[in-house]
C-alpha positions in Angstrom: 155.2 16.9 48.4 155.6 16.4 44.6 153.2 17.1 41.8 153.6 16.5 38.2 153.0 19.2 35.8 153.5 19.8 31.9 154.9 22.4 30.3 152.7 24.9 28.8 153.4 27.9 26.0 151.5 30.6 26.7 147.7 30.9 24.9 147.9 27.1 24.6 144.6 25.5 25.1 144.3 23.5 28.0 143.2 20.3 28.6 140.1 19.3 30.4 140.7 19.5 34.2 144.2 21.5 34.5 145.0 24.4 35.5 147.8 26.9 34.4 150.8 27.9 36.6 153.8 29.5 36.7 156.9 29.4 39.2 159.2 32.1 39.6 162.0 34.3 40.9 164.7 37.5 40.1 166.5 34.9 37.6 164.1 32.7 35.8 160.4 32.0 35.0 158.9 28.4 34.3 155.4 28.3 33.2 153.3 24.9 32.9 149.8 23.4 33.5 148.5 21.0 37.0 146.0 18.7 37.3 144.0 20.8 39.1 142.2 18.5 41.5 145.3 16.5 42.0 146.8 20.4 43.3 143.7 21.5 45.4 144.1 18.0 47.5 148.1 19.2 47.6 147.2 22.5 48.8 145.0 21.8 51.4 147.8 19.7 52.7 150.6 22.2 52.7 149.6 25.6 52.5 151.8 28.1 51.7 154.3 27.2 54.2 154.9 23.5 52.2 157.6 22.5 49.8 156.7 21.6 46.3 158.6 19.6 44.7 157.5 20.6 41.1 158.2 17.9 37.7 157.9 19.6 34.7 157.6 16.8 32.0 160.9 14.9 32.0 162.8 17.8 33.3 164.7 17.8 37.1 162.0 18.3 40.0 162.7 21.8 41.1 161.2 23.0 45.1 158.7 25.8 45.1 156.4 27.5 47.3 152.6 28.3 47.0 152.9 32.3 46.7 149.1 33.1 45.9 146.3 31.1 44.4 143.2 32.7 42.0 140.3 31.2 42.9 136.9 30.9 40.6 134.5 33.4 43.2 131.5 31.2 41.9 132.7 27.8 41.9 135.3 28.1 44.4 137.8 26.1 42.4 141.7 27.1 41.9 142.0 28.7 38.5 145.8 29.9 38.6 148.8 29.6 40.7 151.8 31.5 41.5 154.8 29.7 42.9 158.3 31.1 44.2 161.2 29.4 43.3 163.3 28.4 46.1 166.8 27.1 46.4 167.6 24.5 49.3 170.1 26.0 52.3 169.5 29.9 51.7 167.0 31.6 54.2 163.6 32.6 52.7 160.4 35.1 54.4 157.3 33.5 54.7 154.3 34.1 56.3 153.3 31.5 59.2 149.7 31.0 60.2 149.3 31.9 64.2 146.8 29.6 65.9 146.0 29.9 69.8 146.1 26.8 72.2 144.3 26.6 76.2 141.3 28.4 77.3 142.5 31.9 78.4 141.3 33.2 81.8 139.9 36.3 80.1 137.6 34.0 78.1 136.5 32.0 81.0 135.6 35.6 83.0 133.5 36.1 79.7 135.9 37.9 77.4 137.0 37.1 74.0 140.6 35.9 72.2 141.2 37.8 69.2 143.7 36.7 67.0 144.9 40.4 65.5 147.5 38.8 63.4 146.7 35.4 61.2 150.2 35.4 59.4 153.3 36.1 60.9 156.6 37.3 59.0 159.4 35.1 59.5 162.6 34.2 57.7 164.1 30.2 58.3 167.4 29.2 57.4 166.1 27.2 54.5 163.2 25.9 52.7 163.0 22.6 54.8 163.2 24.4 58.4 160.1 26.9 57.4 157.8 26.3 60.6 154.1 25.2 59.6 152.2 27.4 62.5 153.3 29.1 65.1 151.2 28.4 68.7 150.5 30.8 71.3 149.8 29.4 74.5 146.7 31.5 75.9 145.9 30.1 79.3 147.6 33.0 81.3 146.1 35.7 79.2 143.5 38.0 81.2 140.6 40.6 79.5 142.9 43.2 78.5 146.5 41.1 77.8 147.8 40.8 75.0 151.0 39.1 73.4 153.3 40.6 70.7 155.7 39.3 68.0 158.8 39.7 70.0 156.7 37.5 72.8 156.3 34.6 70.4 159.1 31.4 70.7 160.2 30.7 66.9 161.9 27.3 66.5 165.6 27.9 66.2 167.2 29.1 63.5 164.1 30.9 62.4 163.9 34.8 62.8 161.7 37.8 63.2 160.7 39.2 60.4 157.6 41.8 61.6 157.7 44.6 64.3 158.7 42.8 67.4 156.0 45.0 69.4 153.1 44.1 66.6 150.2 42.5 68.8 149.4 39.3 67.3 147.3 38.0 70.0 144.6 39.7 72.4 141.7 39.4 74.8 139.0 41.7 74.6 136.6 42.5 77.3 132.6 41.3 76.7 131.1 42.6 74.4 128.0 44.8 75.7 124.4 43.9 75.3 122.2 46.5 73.6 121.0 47.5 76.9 123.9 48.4 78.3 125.5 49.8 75.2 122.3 52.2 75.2 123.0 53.1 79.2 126.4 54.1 78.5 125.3 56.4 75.8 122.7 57.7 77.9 125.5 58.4 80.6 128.0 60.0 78.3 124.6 62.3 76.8 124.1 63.1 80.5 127.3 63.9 81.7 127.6 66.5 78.9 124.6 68.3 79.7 126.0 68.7 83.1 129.2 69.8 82.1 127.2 72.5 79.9 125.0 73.7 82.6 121.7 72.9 81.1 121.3 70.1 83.6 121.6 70.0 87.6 123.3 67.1 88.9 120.0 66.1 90.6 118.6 65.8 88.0 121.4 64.0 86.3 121.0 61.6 89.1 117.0 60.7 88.7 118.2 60.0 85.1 121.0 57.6 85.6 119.0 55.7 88.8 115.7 55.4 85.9 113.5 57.5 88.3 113.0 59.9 85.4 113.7 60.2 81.7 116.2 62.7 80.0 112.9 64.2 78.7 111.4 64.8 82.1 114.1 66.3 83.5 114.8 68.6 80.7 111.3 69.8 81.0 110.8 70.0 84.6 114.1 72.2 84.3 113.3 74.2 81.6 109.9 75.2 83.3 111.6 76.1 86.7 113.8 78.6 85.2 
């Protein structure tokens, strides 16, 4: 995608509705201003895994990518952005977004897809062959599976860059209602007392079936001895 920027010298005073930038790598730096509506349209298009091809007044386009953007906190507009100069033909790591496809069988037996990673670390062969997302097919999963980075199919030519056994994807079992959560604390309290001798197991019993609370039991105990 192209966009049309002027150059800029630095503490220049900007005009009404652009933005200041700057595009770099190890052997130069190229600073100049964007219309900043005209790049927040732009960005929402590309991401950070899209070419920019960058004009610079009358000067030759040169390719770039998005490597971070500032953002105003209040007014959630872009403020400043950083671009990496690229060159066409020579492989380059970038980060992929990882987005999920299908219905896992995990999440139809009540259980949740997490996605663990959101980026992924991968190096193309060039500029132009840089993926856009990465899907991972769900539909097999079960509560408990998971899928790492090695798992993952890149589109050819494009590598690895992460730990191969780095989970990106996973499927968590449901998630425990307050009731429950509060009778598996209750358990774990119980079964410690028990291990400690200052409860019988019968009595650990009438607790856990709810024919008796912790309190009873404790007392009724602590008067029989």
């Amino acid at each position: 995608m192209e966009l049309k920027a002027n150059p800029r010298k630095t503490q220049e005073q900007l005009q009404d509705g652009q933005m200041p930038a700057v595009a770099y790598n190890k052997e130069q730096n190229i600073s100049f201003t964007l219309d900043r509506k005209e790049f927040d349209r732009a960005f929402r298009l590309q991401g950070q895994t899209g070419i920019f091809d960058i004009t610079v007044g009358d000067s030759e386009a040169f390719p770039a990518l998005v490597k971070s953007v500032q953002m105003d906190k209040r007014r959630r507009i872009p403020i400043h952005v950083d671009f990496t100069l690229v060159h066409y033909g020579e492989p380059i790591e970038v980060a992929v977004p990882i987005h999920t496809s299908g219905k896992a069988r995990g999440a139809i037996n009540g259980g949740m897809v997490d996605i663990v990673v959101h980026n992924l670390s991968v190096v193309a062969p060039g500029p132009r062959r840089i993926p856009q997302e990465l899907v991972i097919d769900v539909t097999r999963l079960n509560i408990g599976d998971h899928v790492t980075a090695g798992q993952i199919k890149l589109p050819q030519g494009v590598t690895l860059a992460a730990d191969a056994d780095l989970i990106v994807v996973s499927v968590l079992p449901p998630r425990m209602s307050e009731g429950e959560a509060a009778a598996e604390d209750q358990a774990a309290q119980v079964a410690g007392l028990v291990a400690a001798g200052e409860l019988s197991e019968e009595a650990a019993e009438a607790v856990l079936e709810g024919e008796a609370t912790l309190e009873e039991v404790k007392a009724e105990e602590s008067q029989s001895e």
